[in-house]
C-alpha positions in Angstrom: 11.5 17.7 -3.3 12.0 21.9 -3.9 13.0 20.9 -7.3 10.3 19.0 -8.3 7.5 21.3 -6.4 9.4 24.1 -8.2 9.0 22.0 -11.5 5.4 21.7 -11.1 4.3 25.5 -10.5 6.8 26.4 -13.5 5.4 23.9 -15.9 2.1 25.0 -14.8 2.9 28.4 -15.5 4.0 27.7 -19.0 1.0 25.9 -20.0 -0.8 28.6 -18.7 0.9 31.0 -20.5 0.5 28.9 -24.0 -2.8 28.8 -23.8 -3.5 32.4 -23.2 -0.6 33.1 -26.0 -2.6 30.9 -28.4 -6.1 32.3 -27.0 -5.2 36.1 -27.4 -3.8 35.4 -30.9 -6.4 33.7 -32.1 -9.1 36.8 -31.0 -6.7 39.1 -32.9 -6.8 37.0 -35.8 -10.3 36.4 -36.0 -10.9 40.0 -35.6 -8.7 40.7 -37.9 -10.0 38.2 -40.7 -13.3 39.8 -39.8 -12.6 43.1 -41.0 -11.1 41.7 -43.9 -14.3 40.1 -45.0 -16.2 43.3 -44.0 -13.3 45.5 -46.0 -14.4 42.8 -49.0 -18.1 42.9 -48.6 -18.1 46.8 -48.8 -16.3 46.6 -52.4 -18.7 44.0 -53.2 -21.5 46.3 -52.6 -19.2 49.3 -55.0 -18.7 46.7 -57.4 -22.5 45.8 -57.7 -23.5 49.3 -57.4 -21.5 50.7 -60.7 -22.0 48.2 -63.1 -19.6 49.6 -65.6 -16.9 49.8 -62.3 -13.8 47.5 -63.9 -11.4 47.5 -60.6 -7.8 47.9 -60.0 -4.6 46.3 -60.3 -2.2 48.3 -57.8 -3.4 48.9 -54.7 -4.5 52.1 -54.5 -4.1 52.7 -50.3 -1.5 50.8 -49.5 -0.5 53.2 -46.4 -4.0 53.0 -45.5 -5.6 50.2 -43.3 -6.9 47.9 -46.1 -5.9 48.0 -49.6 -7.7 46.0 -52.5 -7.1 44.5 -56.0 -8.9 42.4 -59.2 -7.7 39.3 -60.4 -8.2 37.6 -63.3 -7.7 33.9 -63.6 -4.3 34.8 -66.2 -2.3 37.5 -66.1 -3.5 38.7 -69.4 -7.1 39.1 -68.5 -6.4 41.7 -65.2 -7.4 45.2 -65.1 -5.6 48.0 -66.5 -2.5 48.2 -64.1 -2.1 51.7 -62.2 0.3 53.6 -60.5 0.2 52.3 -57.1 2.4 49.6 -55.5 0.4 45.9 -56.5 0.4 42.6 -53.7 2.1 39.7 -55.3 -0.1 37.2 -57.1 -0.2 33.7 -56.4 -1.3 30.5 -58.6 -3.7 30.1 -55.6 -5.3 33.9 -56.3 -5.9 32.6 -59.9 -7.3 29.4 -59.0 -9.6 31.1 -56.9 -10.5 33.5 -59.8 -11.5 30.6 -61.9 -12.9 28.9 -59.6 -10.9 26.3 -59.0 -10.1 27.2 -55.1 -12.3 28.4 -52.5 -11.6 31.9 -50.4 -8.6 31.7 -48.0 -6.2 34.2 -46.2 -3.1 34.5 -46.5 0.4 37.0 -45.5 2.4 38.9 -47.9 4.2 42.1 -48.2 4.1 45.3 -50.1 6.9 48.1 -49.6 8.3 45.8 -46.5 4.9 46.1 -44.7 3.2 43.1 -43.4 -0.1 42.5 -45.4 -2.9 40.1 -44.3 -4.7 39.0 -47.2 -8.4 37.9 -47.7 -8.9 35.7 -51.1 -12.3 35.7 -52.6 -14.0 34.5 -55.6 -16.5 37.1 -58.4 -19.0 36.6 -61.0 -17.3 36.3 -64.0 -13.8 35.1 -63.6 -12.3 37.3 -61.2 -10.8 37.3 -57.2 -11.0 39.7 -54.9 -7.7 39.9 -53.3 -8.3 42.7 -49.5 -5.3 43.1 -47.7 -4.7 44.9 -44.4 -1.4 46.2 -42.8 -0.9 43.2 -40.0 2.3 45.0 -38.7 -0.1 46.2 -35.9 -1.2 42.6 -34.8 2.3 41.4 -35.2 3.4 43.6 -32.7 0.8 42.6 -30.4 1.8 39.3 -30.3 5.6 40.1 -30.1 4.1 42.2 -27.2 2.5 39.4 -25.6 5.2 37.2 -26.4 7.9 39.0 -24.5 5.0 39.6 -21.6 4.4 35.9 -21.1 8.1 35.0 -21.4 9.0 37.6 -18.5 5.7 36.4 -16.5 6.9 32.4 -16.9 10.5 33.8 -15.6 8.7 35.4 -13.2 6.9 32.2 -11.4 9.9 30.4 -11.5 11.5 32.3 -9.5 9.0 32.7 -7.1 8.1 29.1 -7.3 11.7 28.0 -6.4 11.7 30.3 -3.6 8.0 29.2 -2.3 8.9 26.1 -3.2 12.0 25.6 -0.8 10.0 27.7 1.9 7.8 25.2 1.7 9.8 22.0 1.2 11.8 23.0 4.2 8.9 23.0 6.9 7.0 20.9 4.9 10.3 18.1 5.5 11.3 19.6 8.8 9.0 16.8 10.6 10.6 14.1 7.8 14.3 15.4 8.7 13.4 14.5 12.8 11.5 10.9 11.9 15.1 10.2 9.7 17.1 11.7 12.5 15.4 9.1 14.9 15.3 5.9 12.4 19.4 6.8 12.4 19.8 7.2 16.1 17.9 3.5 16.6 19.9 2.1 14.3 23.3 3.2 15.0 22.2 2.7 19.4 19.9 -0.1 18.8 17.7 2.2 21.7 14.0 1.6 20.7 13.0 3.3 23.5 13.3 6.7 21.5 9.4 7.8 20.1 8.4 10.5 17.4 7.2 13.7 18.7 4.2 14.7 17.6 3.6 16.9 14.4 1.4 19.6 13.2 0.9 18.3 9.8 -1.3 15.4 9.8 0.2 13.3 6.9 3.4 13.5 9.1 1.5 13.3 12.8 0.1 10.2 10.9 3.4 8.6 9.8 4.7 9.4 13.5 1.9 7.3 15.1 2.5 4.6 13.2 6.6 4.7 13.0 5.8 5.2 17.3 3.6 1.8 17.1 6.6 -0.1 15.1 8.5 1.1 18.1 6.2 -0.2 20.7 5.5 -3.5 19.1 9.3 -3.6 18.4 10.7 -2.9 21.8 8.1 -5.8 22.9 8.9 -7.7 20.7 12.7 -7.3 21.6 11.9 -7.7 25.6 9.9 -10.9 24.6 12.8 -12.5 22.7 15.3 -11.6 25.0 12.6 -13.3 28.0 12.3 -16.4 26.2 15.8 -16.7 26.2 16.6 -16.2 29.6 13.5 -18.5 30.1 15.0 -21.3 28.1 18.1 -20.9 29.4 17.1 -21.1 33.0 14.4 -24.0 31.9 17.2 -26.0 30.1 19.8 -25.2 32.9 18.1 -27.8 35.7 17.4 -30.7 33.0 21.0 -30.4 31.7 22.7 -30.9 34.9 20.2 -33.6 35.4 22.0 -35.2 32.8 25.5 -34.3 33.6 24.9 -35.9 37.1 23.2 -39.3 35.8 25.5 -39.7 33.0 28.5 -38.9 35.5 27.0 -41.2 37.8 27.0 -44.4 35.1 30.7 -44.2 34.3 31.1 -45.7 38.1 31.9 -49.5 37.7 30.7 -50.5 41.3 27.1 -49.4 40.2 24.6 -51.7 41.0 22.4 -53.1 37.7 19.2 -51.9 39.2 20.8 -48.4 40.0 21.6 -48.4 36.6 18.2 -49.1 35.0 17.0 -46.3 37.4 19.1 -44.1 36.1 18.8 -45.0 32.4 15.2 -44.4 33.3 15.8 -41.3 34.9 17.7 -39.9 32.0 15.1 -41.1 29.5 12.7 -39.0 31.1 15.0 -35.9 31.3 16.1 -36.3 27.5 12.0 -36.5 26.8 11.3 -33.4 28.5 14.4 -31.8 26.9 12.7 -33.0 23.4 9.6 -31.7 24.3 10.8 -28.0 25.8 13.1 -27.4 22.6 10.3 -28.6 20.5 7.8 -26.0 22.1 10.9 -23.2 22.2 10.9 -23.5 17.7 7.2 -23.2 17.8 7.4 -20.6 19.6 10.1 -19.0 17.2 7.8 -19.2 14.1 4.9 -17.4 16.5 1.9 -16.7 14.2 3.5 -18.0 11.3 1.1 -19.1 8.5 1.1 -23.1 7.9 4.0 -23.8 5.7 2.1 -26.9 4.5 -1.7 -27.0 4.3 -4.1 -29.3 3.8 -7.9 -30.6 4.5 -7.9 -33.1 8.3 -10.9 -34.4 9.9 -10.2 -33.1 13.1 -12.5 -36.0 14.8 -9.7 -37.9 13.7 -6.9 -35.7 14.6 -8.4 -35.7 18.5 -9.2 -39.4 18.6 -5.2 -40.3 17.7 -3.9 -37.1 20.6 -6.5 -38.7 23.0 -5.2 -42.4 22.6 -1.1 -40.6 23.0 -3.4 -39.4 26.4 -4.7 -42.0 27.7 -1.6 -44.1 27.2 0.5 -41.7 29.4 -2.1 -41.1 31.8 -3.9 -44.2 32.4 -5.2 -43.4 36.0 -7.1 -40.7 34.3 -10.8 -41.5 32.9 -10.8 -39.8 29.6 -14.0 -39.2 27.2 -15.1 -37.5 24.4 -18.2 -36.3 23.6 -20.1 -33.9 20.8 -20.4 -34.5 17.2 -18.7 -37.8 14.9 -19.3 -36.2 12.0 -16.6 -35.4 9.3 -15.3 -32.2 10.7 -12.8 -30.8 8.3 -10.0 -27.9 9.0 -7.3 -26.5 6.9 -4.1 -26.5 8.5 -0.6 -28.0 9.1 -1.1 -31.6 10.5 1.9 -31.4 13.0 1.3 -28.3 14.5 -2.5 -28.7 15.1 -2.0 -32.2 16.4 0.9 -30.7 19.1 -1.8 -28.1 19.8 -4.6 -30.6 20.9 -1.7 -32.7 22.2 -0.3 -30.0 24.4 -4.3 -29.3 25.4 -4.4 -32.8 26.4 -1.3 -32.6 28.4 -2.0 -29.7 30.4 -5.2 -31.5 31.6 -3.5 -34.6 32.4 -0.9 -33.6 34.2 -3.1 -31.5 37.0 -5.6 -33.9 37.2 -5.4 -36.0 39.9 -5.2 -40.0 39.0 -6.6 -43.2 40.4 -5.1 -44.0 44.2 -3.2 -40.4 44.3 -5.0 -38.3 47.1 -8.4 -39.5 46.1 -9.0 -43.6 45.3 -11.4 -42.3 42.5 -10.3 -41.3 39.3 -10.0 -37.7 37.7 -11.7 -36.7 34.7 -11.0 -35.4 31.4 -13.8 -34.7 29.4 -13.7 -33.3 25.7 -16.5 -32.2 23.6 -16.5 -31.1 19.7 -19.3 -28.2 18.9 -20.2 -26.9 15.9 -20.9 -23.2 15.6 -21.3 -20.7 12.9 -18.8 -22.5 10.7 -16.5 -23.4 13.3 -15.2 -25.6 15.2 -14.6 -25.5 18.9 -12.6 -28.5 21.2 -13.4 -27.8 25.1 -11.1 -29.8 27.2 -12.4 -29.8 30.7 -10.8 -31.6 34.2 -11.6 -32.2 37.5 -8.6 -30.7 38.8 -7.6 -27.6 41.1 -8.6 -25.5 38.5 -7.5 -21.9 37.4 -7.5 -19.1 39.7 -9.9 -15.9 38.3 -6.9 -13.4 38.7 -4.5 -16.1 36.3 -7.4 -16.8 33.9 -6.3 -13.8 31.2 -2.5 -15.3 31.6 -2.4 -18.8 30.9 -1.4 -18.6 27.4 1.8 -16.1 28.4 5.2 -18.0 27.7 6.5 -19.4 30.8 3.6 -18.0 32.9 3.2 -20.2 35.7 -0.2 -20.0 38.2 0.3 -21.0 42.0 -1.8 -24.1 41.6 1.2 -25.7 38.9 4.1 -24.4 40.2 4.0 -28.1 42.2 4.0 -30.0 38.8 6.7 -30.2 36.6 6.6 -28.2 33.1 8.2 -25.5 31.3 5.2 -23.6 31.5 5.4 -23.5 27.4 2.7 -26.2 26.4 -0.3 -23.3 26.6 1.8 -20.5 25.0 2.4 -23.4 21.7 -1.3 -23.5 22.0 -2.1 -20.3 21.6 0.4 -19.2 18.9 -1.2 -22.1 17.1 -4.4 -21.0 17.0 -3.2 -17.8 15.6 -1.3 -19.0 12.5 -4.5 -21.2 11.7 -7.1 -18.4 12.1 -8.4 -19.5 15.2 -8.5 -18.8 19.0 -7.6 -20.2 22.5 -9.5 -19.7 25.2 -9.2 -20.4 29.2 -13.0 -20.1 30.9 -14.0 -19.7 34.9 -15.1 -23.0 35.7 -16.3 -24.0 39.8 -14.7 -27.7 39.2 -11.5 -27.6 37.6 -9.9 -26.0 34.3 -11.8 -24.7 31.0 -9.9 -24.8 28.0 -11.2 -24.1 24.5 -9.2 -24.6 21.1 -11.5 -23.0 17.7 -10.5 -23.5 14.0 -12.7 -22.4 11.3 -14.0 -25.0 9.2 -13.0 -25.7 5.7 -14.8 -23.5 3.1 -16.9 -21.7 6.0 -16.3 -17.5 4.4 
């Protein structure tokens, strides 16, 4: 991190310093170039002025700022050479003198001096050739050169050292999130939180690395529930099993005592089947369907209710609300244990035909249609839910008073709910004066 902050304030540096380099140069050499064209126009003007004036060949002030010269488009044709020190001719001067090239500038040198030259074309076949000592502008660049080189030097060093500065307390709240991350994972403790930052980017990544935590640790509590749950839940069912299946081995057992017991474990290995079956959906949780596909959910709660009323015939069952195609997008399995397990819970609390009461319980079901879902209310006629147990029903293993009489896992509700979830819906439990409210809601296929 230093290193690459340092990187950045150096490199910007350097292109800063490029572009005043090639800014300040180019000023000196337009001003330059303009005082050569000035330097040219005033001979011009000499030239025009004395018609008879025929130039020079050498150039005449060659220690001075600007010197000057004629050229002819051959060698031949060029003034009368004088005394002085001439620039060196090119084929380009010439070309210019005939007219066969435009103006340009150019360097040379005369007596080792650095000479700037402006190129020109004159009436009748001859070049003005200006030059001007450039040793001057030369040095201003070398000048600025050397200045931007030490300034460039200059930031990097001072951008390292601001740059670890910086890095360092910029990291500091990085180096104690790390620190924890390590401590949880070589402990396994997610009690441990982030303290809290002064720089918000960090302060931000603490809140949500402190969430993690939370939803971790409750997660971890949860699992660790379930499987004391299920261990305590299968414990009873297993020795059940042990007992009746220790009890058949005995060869003076009766045939009816038999069939009881064959009964008996029957019913034991159905719960058993049932419990582990709730237990793995309660492993995947909120998992999305692994297999999905379009169910008329009329359908889907006409074959659950029949499974119903077969296992609770003393119960009057009914079904009510809309018989139109009601399609869902789900996995088939899962939503049919949900509405089974819905079905269940009613059955099993409410109170049949010749048990306490010589008139039948109830169980009725209705199918609305709302704002492109779908809703399944089960409702029963039996003790009901208590107010205080109304926001628990749909906790794992949460048992009210009112069913800790009948038997159950206390799963069947929990399946329900996590259902829901993973198909984008909801479970609801709802005050009702004459027995329980439950409410299942799936979004219809295609609704937005």
């Amino acid at each position: 991190m230093t290193l690459v902050i340092a990187a950045a304030i150096t490199l910007t540096v350097l292109v800063f310093a490029v572009l005043v380099y090639a800014l300040v140069g180019h000023e000196l050499r337009t001003n330059e170039d303009l005082s050569l064209r000035r330097e040219s126009d005033r001979i011009i003007q000499l030239i025009q002025t004395d018609p008879n004036w025929q130039g020079f060949s050498q150039c005449t002030w060659v220690r001075s700022p600007a010197c000057a010269q004629l050229v002819a488009p051959t060698p031949a044709e060029d003034p009368d050479a004088g005394a002085g020190p001439a620039l060196p001719i090119t084929g380009q001067m010439r070309e210019v003198a005939s007219g066969g090239s435009a103006a340009f500038f150019t360097e040379a040198t005369i007596c080792e001096d650095p000479i700037r030259v402006y190129v020109r074309p004159l009436p009748n076949q001859r070049a003005l050739v200006v030059g001007v000592r450039d040793d001057r502008v030369l040095a201003s660049f070398e000048r600025l050169g050397w200045l931007l080189a030490a300034t460039v030097l200059g930031a990097l060093v001072v951008a390292a050292g601001t740059a670890y500065v910086a890095a360092r307390r910029g990291l500091r709240p990085v180096d104690r999130l790390t620190a924890v991350a390590e401590g949880i994972a070589q402990t396994g403790d997610t009690h441990i939180r982030i303290p809290r930052s002064s720089t918000t980017e960090i302060d931000r990544l603490g809140i949500a690395f402190n969430t993690m935590l939370g939803e971790l640790e409750q997660s971890r509590r949860q699992q660790e529930q379930l499987i004391a749950d299920a261990s305590h839940e299968l414990r009873t069912p297993l020795t059940s099993l042990r007992t009746n299946a220790a009890m058949l081995k005995n060869p003076d057992l009766e045939q009816r005592s038999k069939e009881r017991i064959t009964g008996a474990l029957e019913h034991e290995l159905i719960g058993m089947q049932s419990l582990v079956e709730d237990l793995i959906d309660l492993a995947r949780h909120d998992e999305a369907p692994s297999f999905v596909e379009d169910m008329d959910l009329n359908e889907l709660v006409l074959y659950c209710l029949e499974n119903a009323q077969r296992r609770y015939p003393g119960i009057e069952w009914s079904l009510e609300g809309s018989r139109q195609q009601l399609l869902v997008k789900g996995e088939r399995a899962r939503l049919a244990r949900a509405i089974a397990n819905l079905l269940d819970n009613a059955g099993k609390f409410t109170p049949e035909a010749g048990k306490f009461t010589p008139e039948p319980g109830q169980v009725r079901l209705s199918l609305t249609v709302s704002e492109g879902s779908v809703t399944l209310d089960v409702r029963d006629t039996g003790p009901g839910i208590p107010a205080q147990d109304l926001a628990h029903v749909f906790d794992r293993f949460y048992r009210s008073t009112n069913a800790r009489s009948v038997a159950g896992s206390g799963l069947g509700l929990a399946v329900v709910h996590n259902i829901a979830l993973a198909h984008h819906g909801t479970a609801a439990a709802h005050p009702s004066p004459n027995g329980a409210h439950l409410s299942f809601t799936l979004p219809l296929a295609g609704a937005s």
